[in-house]
VMD Tcl script that draws the C-alpha trace (Angstrom):
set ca {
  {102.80 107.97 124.16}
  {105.42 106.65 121.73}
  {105.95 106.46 118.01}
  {107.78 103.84 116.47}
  {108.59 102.77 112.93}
  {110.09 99.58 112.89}
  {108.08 96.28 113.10}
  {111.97 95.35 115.15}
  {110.96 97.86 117.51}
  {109.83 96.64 121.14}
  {108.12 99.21 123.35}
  {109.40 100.09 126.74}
  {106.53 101.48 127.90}
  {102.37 101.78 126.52}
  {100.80 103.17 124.94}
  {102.37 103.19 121.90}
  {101.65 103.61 117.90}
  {103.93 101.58 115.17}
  {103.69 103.25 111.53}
  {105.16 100.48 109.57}
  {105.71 101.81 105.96}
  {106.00 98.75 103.53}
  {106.62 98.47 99.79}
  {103.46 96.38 99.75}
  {100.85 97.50 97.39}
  {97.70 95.73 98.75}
  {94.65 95.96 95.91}
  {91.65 95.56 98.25}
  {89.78 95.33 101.71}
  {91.01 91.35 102.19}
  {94.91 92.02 100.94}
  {94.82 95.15 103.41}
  {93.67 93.16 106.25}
  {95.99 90.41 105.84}
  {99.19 92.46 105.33}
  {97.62 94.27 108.48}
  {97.16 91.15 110.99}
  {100.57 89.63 109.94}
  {102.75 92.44 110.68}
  {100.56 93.25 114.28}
  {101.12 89.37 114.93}
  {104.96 89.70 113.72}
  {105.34 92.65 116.11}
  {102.93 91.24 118.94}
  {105.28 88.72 119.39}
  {108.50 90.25 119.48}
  {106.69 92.56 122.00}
  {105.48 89.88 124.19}
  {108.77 87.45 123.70}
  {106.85 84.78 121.94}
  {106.80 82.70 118.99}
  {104.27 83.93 116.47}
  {102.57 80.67 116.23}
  {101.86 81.51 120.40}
  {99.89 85.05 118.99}
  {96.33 84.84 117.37}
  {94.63 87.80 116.54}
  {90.48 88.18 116.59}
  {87.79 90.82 115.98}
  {84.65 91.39 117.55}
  {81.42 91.45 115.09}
  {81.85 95.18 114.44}
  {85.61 94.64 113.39}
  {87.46 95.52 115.95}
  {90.63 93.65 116.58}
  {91.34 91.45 119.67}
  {94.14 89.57 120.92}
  {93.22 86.31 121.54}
  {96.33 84.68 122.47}
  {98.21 85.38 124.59}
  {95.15 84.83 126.50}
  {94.56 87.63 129.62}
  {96.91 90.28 128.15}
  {94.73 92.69 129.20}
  {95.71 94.88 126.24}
  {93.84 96.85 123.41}
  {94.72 96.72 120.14}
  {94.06 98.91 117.07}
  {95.12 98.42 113.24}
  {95.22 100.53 109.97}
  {96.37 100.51 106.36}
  {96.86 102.21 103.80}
  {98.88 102.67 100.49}
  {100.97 100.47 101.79}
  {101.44 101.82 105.56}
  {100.39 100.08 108.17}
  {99.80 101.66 111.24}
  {99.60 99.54 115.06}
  {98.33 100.56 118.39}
  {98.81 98.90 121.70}
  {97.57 100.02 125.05}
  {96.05 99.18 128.08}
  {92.69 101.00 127.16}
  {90.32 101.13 123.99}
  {92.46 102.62 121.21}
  {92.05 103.78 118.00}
  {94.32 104.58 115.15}
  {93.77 105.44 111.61}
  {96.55 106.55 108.60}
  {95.09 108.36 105.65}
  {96.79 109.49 102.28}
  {97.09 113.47 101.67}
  {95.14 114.00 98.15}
  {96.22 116.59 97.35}
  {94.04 116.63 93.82}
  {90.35 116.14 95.52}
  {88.14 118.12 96.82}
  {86.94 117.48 100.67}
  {83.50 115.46 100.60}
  {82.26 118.14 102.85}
  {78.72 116.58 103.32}
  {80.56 113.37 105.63}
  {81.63 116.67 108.11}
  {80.28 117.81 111.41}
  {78.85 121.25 110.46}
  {81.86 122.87 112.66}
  {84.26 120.76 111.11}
  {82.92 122.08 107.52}
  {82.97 125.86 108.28}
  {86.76 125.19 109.68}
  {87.62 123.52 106.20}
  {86.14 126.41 104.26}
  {87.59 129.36 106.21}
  {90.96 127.47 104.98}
  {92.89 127.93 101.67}
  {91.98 125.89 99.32}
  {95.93 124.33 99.14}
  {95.50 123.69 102.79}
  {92.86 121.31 102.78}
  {93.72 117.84 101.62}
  {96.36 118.19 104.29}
  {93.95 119.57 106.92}
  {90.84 116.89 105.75}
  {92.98 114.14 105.98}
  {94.28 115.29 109.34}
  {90.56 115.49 110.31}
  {89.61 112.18 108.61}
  {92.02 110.20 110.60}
  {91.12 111.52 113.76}
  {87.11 110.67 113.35}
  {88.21 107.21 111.98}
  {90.51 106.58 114.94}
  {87.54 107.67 117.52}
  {85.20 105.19 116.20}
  {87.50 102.79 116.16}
  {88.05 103.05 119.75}
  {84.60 103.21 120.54}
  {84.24 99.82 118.84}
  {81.26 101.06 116.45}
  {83.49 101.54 113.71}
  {81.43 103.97 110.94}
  {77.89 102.46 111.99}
  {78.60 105.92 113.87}
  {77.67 108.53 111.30}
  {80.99 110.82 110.99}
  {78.87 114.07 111.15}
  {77.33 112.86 114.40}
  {80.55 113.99 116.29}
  {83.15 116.69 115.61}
  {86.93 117.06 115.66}
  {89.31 120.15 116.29}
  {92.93 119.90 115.66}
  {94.81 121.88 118.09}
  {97.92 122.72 116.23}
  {100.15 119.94 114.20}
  {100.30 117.16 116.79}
  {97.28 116.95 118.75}
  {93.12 116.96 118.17}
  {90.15 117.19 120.50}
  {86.96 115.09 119.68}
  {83.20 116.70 121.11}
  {80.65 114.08 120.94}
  {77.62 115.55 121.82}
  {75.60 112.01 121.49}
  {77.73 110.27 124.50}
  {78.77 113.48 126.03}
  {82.01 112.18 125.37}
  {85.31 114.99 125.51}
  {88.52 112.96 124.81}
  {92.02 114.14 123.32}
  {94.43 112.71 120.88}
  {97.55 112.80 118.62}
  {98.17 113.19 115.24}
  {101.55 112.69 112.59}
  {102.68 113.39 109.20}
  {104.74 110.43 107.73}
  {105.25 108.63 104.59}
  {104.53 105.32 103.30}
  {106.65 103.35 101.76}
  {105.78 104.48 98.24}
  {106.62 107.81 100.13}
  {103.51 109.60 99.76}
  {102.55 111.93 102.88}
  {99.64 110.38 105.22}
  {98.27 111.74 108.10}
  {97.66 109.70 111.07}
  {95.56 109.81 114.60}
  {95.92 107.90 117.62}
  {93.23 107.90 120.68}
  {92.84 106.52 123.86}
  {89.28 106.20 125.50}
  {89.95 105.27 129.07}
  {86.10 104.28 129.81}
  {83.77 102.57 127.85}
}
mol new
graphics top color blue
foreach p $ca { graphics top sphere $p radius 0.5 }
foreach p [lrange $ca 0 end-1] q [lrange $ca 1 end] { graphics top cylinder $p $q radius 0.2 }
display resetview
């Protein structure tokens, strides 16, 4: 698994996660997804040696994104943004990533939590939390993402457990589903901290 930070950055190898921090400010949902799907196509084609007029990037009804062209890449492709960080996943199975800001002045919206994931957030300082909730947040997001249900999966129907600062473990009880991921601190390019997850399903 590789982190990169560059949108000049090829990868050697899959899977692999680009957190892109930009000085972009997008305002809502549509600005988001566009500075989203023209960095991935920027960086899809340097990846696949192409012009970018050769990459076109889809999404199934639910949202997720697909490649399109070049047709038969066989590849899996997740996207995120926020504040201005934009966050890219490529592998050869479903894959999820997420980036979320650390706010550090609000309170957890404990009622959106797996009841395990709630007693872990209250057992925890109350300084630790925004850190440890977004942490938590980006892993769920990520999950559903790869599943391809996006949040028409309640988040309390599954739970997290971060097992120290660079990896997480997702139970899902509904699908019987175990699976294991990653987790970073960055900054975006206003240089706030965000966490962010990354998660490979290798089955449907």
């Amino acid at each position: 698994m590789l982190w990169l930070s560059s949108i000049d950055q090829t990868a050697p190898a899959l899977p692999a996660a680009w957190l892109i921090a930009t000085q972009a400010q997008p305002a809502n949902l549509p600005e988001r997804s566009a500075l989203r799907r023209s960095l991935a196509r920027t960086l899809l084609a340097r990846q696949f040696g192409l012009a970018e007029a050769a990459v076109e990037i889809g999404h199934e009804p639910a949202g997720r994104p697909l490649i399109l062209r070049p047709r038969a890449s066989g590849l899996h492709l997740s996207l995120a943004t926020r504040a201005g960080l934009v966050a890219i996943a490529l592998a050869h199975h479903s894959v999820g990533i997420d980036v979320e800001r650390v706010a550090l002045a609000s309170e957890p919206p404990f009622a959106m939590l797996h009841p395990d994931e709630q007693l872990w957030l209250e057992s925890l300082p109350a300084s630790a939390r925004p850190l440890a909730f977004a942490q938590l947040w980006s892993a769920k997001e990520a999950y559903v993402k790869a599943l391809g249900t996006g949040f028409a999966r309640e988040p309390e129907s599954f739970s997290v457990q971060l097992d120290g600062a660079e990896r997480f473990t997702v139970n899902d009880d509904e699908t019987g589903r175990r699976a294991a991921g990653v987790i970073r601190l960055t900054k975006s390019g206003g240089h706030e901290s965000m966490a962010a997850a990354f998660i490979i399903l290798d089955r449907a």
